[in-house]
C-alpha positions in Angstrom: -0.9 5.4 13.2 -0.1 2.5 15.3 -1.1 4.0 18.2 -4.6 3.9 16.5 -4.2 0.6 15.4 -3.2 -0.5 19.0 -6.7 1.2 20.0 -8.4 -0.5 17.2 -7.3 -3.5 18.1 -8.1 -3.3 21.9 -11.5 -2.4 21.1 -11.8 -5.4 19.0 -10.5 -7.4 21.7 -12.7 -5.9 24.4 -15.7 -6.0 22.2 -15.9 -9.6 21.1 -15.1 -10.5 24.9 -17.9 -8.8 25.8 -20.1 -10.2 23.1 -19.2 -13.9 23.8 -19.6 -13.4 27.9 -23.3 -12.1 27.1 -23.0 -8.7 28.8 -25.6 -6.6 26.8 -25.4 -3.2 27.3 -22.0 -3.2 28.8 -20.4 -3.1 25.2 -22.8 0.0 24.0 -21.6 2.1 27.4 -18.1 1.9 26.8 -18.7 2.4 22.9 -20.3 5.7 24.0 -17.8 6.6 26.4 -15.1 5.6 23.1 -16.5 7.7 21.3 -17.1 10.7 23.0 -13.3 10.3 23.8 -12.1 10.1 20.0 -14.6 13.3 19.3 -12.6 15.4 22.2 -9.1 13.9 21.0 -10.0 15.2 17.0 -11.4 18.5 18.8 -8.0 18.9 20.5 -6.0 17.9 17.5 -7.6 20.3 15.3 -7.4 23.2 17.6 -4.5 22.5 17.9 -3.7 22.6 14.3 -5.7 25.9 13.5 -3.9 27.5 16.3 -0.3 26.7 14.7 -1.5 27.5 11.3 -2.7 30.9 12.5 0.2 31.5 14.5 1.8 30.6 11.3 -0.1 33.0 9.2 0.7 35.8 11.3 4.3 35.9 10.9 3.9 36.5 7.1 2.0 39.8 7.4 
């Protein structure tokens, strides 16, 4: 969790800097870019997870 927290926080950071230096746009590209980076991280986690569970599941039988 901290790690997210850091993340959150650096976002933050980064956003209000943008907003109060008056670069529009520049704040909705790197959003989009965040974003898109968090969805491939949860992908990756959760593939992760499904594999190890199945993996899992297979030693039972």
């Amino acid at each position: 969790m901290s790690r997210t927290t850091t993340l959150h926080t650096r976002i933050t950071r980064t956003a209000r800097a943008l907003h109060q230096d008056g670069e529009r746009g520049g704040i909705s590209v790197e959003l989009v870019v965040l974003v898109i980076g968090l969805f491939v991280l949860a992908g990756l986690v959760i593939a992760g997870v499904t594999a190890f569970v199945t993996g899992q599941l297979g030693q039972l039988g």
